[in-house]
C-alpha positions, 0 to 999 in steps of 0.5 A: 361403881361411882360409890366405890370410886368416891369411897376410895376418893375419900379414902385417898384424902384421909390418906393425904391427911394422914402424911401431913400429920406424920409430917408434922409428927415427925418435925416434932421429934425434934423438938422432943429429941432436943429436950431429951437431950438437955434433960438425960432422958433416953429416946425409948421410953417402954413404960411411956409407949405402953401408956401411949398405945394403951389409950389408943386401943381402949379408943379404938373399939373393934378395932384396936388391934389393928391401932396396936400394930400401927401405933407400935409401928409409928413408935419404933420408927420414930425411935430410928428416926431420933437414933439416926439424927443422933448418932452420926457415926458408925458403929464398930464392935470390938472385943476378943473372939467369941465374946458376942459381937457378930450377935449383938452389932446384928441386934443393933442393927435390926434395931436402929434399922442400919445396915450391918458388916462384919469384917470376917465374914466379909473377908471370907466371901471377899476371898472365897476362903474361911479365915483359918485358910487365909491364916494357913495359906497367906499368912496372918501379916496377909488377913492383916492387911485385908482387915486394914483396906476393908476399914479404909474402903469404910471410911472411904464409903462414909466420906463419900456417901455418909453411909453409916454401919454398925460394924462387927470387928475381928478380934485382933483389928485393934493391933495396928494402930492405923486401923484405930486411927481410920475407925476414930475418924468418924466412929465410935469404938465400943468394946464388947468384955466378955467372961473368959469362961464363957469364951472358952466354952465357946471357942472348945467347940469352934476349931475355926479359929486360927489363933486358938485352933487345935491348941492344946493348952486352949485356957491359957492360950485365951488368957494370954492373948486376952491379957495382951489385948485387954489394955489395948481395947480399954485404950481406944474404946469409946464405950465399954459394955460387959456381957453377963447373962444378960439376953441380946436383947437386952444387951441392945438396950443398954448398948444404945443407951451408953451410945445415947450417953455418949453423944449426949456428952459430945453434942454438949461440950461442942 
């Protein structure tokens, strides 16, 4: 029995050991988070990490891949930790409908480790009615205004508590110029370009849409409100990124990366 408590006493000193160097690792970061930022360097860096664990493991012997999994582990929350010392802002996705944005704000989120939001999604379980109900029964002027009150009480959450989100937003939240002013407060807007192909094939199948439901003439209905809006997302949007055939993923990576330019401008010309 006393062998096993000494083990274990052992093994809570290295334990100790271990957090004073994470300590010690993670005020580093800073450092390098610093320099990546005076030399446009990326915060990942895929090609730097396979170097980095490939060492690891060769080091490791038998036990190399329980380091892989450790090693990529402390990699990616050490990526969060740049990213959440770096962006300080939410995060609001905008764009036409279908174009992506609920895919690619929960990829983002997944990946920076924030919490996520979307505003129709929210507003039907705020309601306890789909958003084509909503449109039926109240009214567009009525969504309208729950979409305004929803990105205030955002607002409201940040000035408390700093909370940051990564925010997928209806298509149409853009038109009122108070919901733009509230999200540019301490936000930044990236809109989300989409091909009108890809959109109406998406939107054939989903009759869930007040704006577009049951139309008839659906191509030209996309097109219309498309051009009516395209000016007013190119107007407000901080970052514009465009969706191809790009995998989500993949989108995510360029995505933080334009964020990461975009800070990178606005913490150097302060």
């Amino acid at each position: 029995m006393s062998d096993i408590k000494n083990t274990r006493n052992k093994i809570n000193e290295i334990d100790q050991q271990i957090s004073y160097l994470l300590k010690e690792r993670f005020l580093m970061l800073e450092d390098i988070m610093e320099y990546k930022i005076l030399n446009e360097e990326y915060i990942e860096n895929p090609s730097r990490e396979r170097e980095v664990i490939e060492k690891i493991t060769q080091e490791a012997s038998n036990y190399g891949p329980y380091f892989e999994e450790i090693y990529q582990k402390i990699m990616d929350v050490s990526k969060c930790y740049q990213w959440n010392n770096l962006f300080n802002n939410n995060i609001y996705i905008i764009g036409f409908m279908a174009v992506g944005k609920t895919t690619l704000g929960k990829k983002l989120s997944q990946k920076i480790k924030w919490d996520f939001l979307d505003t129709d999604l929210y507003i039907e379980k705020l309601e306890q009615q789909k958003i084509k109900e909503i449109f039926t029964e109240s009214g567009e002027e009525y969504f309208r205004d729950l979409e305004t009150k929803l990105i205030e009480n955002i607002q409201k959450q940040w000035d408390i508590h700093k909370y940051k989100k990564v925010i997928a937003c209806g298509g149409g939240i853009i038109l009122n110029p108070q919901n733009v002013q509230t999200m540019k407060k301490n936000g930044v807007i990236v809109h989300l370009e989409g091909n009108i192909n890809t959109i109406y094939n998406r939107l054939i199948l989903d009759q869930t849409r007040p704006l577009v439901a049951d139309e008839k003439h659906l191509k030209k209905r996309i097109e219309k409100l498309m051009e009516d809006r395209r000016n007013i997302y190119n107007k407000v949007a901080d970052i514009s990124l465009h969706v191809g055939e790009e995998t989500p993923n993949n989108l995510v990576q360029e995505l933080i990366r334009k964020l990461e330019d975009h800070e990178r401008e606005r913490s150097l010309s302060n």
